[in-house]
FIVO-945400 format. One line per field, with one value per residue (C-alpha): residue in one letter; x, z, y. Coordinates in Angstrom, 1 decimal. Layout:
N
type <- c(A; ...)
u <- c(X; ...)
w <- c(Z; ...)
v <- c(Y; ...)
REM end
This chain:
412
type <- c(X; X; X; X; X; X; X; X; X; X; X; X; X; X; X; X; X; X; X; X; X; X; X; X; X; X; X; X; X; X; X; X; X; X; X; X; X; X; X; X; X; X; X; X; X; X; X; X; X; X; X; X; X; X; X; X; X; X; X; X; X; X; X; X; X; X; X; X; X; X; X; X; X; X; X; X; X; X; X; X; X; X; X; X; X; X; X; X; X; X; X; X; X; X; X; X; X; X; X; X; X; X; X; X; X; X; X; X; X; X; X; X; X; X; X; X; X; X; X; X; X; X; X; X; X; X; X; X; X; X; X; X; X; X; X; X; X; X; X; X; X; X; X; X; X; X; X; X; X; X; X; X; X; X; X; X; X; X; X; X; X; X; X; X; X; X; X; X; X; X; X; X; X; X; X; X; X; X; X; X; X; X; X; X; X; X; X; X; X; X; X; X; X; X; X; X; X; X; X; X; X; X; X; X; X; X; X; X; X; X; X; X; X; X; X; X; X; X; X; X; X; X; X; X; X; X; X; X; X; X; X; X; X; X; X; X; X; X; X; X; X; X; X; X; X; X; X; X; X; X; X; X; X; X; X; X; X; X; X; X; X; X; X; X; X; X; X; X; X; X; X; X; X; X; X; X; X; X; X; X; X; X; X; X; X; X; X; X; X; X; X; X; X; X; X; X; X; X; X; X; X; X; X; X; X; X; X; X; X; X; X; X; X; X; X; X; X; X; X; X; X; X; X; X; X; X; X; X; X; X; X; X; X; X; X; X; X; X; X; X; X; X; X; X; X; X; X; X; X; X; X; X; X; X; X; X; X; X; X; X; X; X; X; X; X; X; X; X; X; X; X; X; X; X; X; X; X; X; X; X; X; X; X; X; X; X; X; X; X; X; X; X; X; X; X; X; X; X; X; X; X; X; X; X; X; X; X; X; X; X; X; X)
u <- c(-177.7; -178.0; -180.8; -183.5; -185.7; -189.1; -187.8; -190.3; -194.2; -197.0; -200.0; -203.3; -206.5; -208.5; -211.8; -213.4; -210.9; -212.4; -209.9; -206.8; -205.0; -201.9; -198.9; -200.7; -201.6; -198.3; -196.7; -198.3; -198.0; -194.4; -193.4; -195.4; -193.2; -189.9; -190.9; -191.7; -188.1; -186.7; -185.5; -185.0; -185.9; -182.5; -181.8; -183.5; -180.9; -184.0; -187.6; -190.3; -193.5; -196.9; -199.8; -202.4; -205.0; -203.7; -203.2; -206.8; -208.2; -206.2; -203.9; -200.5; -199.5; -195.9; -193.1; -195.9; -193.4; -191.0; -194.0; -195.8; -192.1; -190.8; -193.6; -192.1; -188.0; -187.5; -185.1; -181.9; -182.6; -183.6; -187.5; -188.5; -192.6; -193.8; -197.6; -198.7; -202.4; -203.5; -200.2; -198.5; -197.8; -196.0; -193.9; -192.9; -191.9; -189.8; -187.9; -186.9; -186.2; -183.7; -181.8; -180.8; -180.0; -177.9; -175.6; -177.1; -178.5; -178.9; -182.5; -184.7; -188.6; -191.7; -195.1; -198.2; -200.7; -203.9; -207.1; -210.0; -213.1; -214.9; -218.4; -218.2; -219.2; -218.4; -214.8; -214.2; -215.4; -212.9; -210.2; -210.2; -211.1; -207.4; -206.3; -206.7; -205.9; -208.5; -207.7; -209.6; -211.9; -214.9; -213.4; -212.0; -215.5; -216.8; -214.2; -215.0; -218.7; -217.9; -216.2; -219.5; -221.0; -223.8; -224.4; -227.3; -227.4; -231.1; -233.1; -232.6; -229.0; -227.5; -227.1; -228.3; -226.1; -222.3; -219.7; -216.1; -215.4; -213.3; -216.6; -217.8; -214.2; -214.7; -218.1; -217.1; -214.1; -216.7; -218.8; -216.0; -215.7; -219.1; -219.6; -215.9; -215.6; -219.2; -218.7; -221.4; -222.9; -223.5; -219.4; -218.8; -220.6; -218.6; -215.6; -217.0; -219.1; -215.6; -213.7; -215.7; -215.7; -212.0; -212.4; -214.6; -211.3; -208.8; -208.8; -207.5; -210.6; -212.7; -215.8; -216.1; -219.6; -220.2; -222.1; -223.7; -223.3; -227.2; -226.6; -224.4; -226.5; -229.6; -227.6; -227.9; -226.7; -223.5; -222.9; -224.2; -222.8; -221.3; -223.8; -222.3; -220.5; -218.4; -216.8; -214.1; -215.0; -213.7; -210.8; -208.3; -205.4; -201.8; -198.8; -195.6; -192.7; -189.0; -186.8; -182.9; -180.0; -178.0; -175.2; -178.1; -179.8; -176.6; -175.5; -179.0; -179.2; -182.3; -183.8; -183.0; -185.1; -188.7; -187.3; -189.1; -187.2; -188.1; -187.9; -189.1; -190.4; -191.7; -193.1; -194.9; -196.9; -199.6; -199.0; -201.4; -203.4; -206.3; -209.1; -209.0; -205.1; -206.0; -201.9; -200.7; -202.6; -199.7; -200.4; -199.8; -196.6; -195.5; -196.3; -194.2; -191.2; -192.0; -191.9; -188.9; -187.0; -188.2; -187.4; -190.9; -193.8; -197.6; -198.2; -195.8; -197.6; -199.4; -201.1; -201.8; -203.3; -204.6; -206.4; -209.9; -211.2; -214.3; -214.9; -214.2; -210.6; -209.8; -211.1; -208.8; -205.9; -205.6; -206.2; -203.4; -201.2; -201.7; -203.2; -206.3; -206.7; -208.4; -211.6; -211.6; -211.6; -215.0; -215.8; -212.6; -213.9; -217.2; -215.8; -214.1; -210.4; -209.1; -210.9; -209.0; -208.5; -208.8; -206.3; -204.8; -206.4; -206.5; -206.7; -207.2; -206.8; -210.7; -209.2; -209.9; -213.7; -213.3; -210.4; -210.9; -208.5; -206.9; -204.9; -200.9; -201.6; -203.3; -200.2; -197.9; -201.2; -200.9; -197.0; -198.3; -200.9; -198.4; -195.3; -197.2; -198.7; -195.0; -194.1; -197.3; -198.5; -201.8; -203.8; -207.3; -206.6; -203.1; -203.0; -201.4; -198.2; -197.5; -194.0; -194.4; -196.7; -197.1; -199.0; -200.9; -201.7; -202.4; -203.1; -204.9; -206.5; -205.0; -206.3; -208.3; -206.3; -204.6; -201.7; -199.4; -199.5; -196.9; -196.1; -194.0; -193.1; -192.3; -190.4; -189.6)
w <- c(19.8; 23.0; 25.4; 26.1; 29.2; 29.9; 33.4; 34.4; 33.2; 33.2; 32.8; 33.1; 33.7; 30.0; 29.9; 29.2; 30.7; 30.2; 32.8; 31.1; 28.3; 26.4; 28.8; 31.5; 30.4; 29.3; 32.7; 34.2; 32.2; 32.1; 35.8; 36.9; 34.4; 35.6; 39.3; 38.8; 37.1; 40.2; 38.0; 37.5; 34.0; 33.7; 32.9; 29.8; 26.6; 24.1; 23.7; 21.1; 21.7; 20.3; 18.8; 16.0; 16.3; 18.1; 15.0; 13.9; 17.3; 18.1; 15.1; 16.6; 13.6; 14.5; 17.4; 20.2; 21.7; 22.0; 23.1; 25.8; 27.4; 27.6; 30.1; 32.2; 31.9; 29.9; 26.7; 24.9; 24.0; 20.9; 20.7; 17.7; 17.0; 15.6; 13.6; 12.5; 13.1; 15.9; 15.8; 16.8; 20.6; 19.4; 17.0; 19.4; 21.3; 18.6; 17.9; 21.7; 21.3; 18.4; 19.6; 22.6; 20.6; 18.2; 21.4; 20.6; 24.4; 27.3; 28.8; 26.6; 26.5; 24.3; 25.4; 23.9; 24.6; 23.0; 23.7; 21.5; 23.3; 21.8; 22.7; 18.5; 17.4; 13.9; 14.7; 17.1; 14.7; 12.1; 13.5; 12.2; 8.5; 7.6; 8.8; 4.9; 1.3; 1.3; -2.6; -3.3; -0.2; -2.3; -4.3; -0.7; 0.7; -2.4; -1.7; 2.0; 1.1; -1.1; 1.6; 3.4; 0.0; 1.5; 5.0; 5.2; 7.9; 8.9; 9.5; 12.6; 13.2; 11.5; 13.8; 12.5; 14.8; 13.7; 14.4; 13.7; 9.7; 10.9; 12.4; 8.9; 8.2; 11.0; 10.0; 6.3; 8.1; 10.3; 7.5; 5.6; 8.5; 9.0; 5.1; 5.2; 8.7; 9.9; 13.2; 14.4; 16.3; 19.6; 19.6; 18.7; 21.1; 23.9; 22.7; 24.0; 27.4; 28.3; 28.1; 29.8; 32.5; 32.5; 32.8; 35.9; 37.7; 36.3; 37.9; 35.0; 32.7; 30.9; 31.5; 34.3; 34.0; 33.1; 30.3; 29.2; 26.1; 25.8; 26.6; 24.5; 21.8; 22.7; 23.0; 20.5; 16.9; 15.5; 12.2; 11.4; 13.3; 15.7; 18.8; 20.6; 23.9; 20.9; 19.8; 21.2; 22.6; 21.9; 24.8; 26.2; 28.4; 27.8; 28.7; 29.0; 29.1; 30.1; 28.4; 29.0; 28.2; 31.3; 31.5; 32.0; 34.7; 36.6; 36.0; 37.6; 40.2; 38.2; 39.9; 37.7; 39.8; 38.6; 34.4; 31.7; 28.6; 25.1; 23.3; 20.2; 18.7; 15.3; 12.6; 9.6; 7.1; 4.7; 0.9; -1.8; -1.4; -1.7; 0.6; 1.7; 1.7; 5.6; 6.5; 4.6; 6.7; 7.8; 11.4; 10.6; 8.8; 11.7; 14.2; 12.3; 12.4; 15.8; 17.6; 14.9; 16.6; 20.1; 19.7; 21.1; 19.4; 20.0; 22.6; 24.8; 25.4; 28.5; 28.2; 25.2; 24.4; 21.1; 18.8; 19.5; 18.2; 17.8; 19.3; 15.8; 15.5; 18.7; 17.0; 13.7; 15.8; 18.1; 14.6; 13.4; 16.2; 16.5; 19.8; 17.9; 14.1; 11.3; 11.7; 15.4; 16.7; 17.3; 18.8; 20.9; 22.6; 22.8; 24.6; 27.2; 26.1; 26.1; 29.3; 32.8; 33.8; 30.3; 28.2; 26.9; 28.7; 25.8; 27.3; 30.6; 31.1; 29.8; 26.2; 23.7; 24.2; 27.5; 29.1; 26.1; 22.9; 23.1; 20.2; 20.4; 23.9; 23.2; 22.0; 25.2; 27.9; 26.2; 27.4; 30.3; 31.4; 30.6; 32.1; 34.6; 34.6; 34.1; 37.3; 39.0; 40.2; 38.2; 41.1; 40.7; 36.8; 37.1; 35.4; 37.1; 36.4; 33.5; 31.9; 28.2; 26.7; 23.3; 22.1; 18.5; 17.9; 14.2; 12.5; 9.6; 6.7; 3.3; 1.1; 3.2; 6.0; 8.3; 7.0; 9.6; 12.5; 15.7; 17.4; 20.8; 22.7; 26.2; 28.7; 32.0)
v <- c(-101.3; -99.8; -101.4; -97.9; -97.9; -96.3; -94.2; -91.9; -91.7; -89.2; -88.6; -85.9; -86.9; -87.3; -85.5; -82.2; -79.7; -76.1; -74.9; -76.2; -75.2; -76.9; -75.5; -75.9; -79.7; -80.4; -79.1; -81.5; -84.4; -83.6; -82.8; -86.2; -88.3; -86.4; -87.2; -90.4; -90.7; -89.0; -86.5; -82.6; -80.8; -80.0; -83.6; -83.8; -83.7; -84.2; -83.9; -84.5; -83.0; -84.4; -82.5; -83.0; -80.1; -77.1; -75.7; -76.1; -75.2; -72.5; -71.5; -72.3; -73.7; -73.9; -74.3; -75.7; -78.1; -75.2; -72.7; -75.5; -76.6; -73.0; -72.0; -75.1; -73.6; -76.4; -74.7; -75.3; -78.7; -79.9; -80.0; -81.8; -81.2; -84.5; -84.8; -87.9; -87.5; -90.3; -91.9; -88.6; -89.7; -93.2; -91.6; -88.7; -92.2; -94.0; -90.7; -90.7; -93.9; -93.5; -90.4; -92.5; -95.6; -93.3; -91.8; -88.0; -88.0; -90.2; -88.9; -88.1; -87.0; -87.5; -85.7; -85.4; -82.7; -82.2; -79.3; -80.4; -80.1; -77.1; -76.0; -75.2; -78.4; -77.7; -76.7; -79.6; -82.4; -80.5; -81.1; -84.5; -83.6; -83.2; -87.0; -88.0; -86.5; -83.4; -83.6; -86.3; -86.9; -87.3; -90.5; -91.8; -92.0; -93.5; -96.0; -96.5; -96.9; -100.0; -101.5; -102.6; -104.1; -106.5; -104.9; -102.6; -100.2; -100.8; -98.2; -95.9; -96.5; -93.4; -90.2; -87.2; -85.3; -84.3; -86.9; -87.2; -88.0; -91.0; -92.6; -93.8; -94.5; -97.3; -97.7; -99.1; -101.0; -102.7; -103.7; -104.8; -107.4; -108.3; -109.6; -110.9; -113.1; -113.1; -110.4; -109.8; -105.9; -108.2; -108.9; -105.4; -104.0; -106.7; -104.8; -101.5; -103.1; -104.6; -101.2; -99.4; -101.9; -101.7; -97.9; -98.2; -98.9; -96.2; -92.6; -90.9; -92.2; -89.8; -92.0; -94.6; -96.0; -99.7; -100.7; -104.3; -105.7; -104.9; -101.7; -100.9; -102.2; -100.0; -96.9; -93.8; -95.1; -92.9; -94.8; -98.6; -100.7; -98.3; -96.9; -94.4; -96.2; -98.2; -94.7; -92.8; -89.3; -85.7; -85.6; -82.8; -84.5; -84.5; -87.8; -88.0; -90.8; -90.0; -92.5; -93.1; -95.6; -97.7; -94.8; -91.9; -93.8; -94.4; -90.5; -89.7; -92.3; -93.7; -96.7; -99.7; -101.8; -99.6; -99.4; -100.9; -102.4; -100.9; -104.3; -103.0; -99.3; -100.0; -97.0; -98.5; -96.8; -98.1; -99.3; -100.2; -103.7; -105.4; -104.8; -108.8; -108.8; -108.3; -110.5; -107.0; -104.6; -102.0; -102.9; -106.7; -105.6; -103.2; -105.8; -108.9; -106.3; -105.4; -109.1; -109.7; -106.8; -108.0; -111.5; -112.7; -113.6; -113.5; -115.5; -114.4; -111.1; -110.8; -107.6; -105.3; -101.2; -101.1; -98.1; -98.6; -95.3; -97.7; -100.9; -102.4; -100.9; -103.2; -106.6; -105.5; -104.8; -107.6; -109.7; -107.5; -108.0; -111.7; -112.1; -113.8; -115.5; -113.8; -113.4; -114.4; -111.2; -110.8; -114.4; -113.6; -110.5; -112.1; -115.2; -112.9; -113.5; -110.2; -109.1; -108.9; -112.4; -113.4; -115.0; -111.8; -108.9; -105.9; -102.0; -102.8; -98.9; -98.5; -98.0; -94.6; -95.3; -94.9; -93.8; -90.8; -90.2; -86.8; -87.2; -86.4; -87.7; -91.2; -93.1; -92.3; -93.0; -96.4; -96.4; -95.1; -98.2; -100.9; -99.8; -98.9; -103.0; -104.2; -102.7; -103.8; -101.0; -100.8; -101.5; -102.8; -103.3; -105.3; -108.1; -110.4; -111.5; -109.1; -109.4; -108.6; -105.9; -104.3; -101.3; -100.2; -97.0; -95.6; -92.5; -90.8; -93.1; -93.5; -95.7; -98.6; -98.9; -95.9; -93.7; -95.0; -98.1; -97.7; -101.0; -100.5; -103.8; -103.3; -105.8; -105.8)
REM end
């Protein structure tokens, strides 16, 4: 198979952008990417634009990649819309990925652009309702509830204010940890006090204010054990990643010298198990096939962007992923491992808590914070010496993990 290469990247700032909408979001995202390829629109053969909620906010239920790239000139091509809830931006990716490996086109484009700040609170948190089977939502949170059997929230550390649904998804997952491995709130909350540390340092972040651990701690409650810095905000933004084969960088005069490898570009959706049958987790399984593709392992990764919706969804992932044991997430995070200058520095970029999490976008800014570390021009964030990097992102819930986990694997 043909080796594909991460040419041009983009990327809006994340945040509350009244003044924005998508086209003019994914313009930007888009034209940064193509001049940072060194390349014209023109050059595209293929593109696959990511969005979760447009339809919800706005009721553009259908053709928005065709809609948002028109008002840029770019036409003709194919333009493939791709929803898969918070996984939407990595699998815009892997289809990019596979139409180049597949000979249909040598350059090729995923984007993701998402508008979801509302000053309807209702309609904002609702965008989110739709990420699992409406049919039977009632039985699902049952489900979820039972999760956390032996951890009671004590009192005070519910919000009474409206929150995302996917909150006390994470909340049960949490808990489900807690009784399981013994993680504790204190390393939870080192999760979130380390991202938004990272954050301090990246431009494009939605929030850039430090936090302590104790901080973190005393801040409002959202959901027991989650306080509000360990959750992800309500983000617009929009990214953008031009990919190509050896042939289109040489028919474009592509620098070789500033491409990133795509070692590996992995889709994996959930299956039935066992709430403990944590080695079967569909990120687990993703990630296995992922370093099998790649031909690395584990500890050859030097740098990783992982789902952290909530502080808790990074000590699952880099569990899933292999950067830590079972269990050792939380002692991990708490020991400063995964912290820049760590043993395995994990969203360097400030993370979804901080950096923000606008949807279709979040996968490709993770794509956009590690090639960006492979090529060593992250500034004060690089970790030094970066060579491999790998990315989680997932989406929806079904059952008692998420509908679907994306695992990229980037080389330089």
């Amino acid at each position: 198979m043909e080796d594909i290469y991460v040419v041009g990247i983009g990327m809006t700032p994340f945040g509350r952008l009244l003044d924005k909408d998508i086209k003019t979001l994914t313009r930007e995202a888009v034209s940064a990417a193509l001049a940072d390829a060194g390349i014209e629109a023109s050059a595209l053969e293929a593109a696959y634009f990511s969005n979760a909620t447009q339809g919800h906010m706005e009721a553009q239920h259908m053709v928005r990649g065709q809609i948002a790239l028109r008002s840029m000139g770019i036409e003709q091509i194919p333009i493939v819309n791709v929803e898969n809830a918070c996984a939407s931006g990595s699998s815009a990716l892997n289809l990019a990925v596979n139409v180049l490996k597949a000979g249909e086109a040598d350059i090729a484009l995923a984007v993701g652009a998402e508008k979801m700040f509302s000053k309807d609170r209702a309609l904002m948190f609702g965008a989110f309702d739709s990420a699992w089977d409406v049919s039977d939502k009632d039985e699902i949170s049952k489900n979820l509830m039972a999760l956390g059997e032996g951890i009671v929230p004590p009192p005070g550390t519910m919000s009474d204010k409206p929150y995302s649904v996917f909150m006390d998804v994470y909340a049960a997952f949490s808990r489900l940890h807690m009784a399981t491995f013994g993680t504790t709130q204190r390393q939870i909350a080192a999760v979130a006090a380390k991202n938004h540390q990272h954050s301090v340092e990246n431009p494009l972040s939605q929030y850039r204010v430090p936090y302590t651990i104790d901080e973190v701690l005393a801040a409002p409650p959202i959901t027991y054990p989650l306080t509000l810095p360990m959750c992800s905000p309500v983000s617009d933004g929009g990214a953008a990643v031009v990919l190509a084969t050896a042939a289109g960088m040489k028919r474009h005069g592509i620098d070789p010298s500033r491409a990133i490898r795509v070692l590996a570009s992995v889709v994996q959706t959930g299956s039935d198990r066992d709430k403990t049958d944590f080695t079967n987790h569909c990120t687990a399984r993703a990630a296995r096939r992922a370093y099998e593709k790649a031909g690395v392992g584990p500890a050859d990764i030097s740098v990783a962007e992982v789902h952290d919706a909530t502080a808790m969804g990074e000590i699952i992932q880099i569990e899933n992923l292999g950067l830590c044991a079972l269990g050792e997430g939380g002692p991990a995070s708490e020991r400063g491992e995964t912290t820049l200058g760590g043993r395995v520095p994990v969203n360097p970029s400030g993370g979804l808590e901080s950096k923000g999490h606008p949807v279709g976008a979040t996968g490709l800014a993770q794509i956009y914070e590690l090639a960006a570390q492979l090529r060593g021009e992250a500034g004060p964030r690089q970790v030094e010496g970066a060579r491999l990097a790998i990315a989680e992102n997932g989406g929806g819930l079904q059952g008692i993990e998420e509908a679907v986990a994306c695992v990229t694997i980037l080389g330089k």
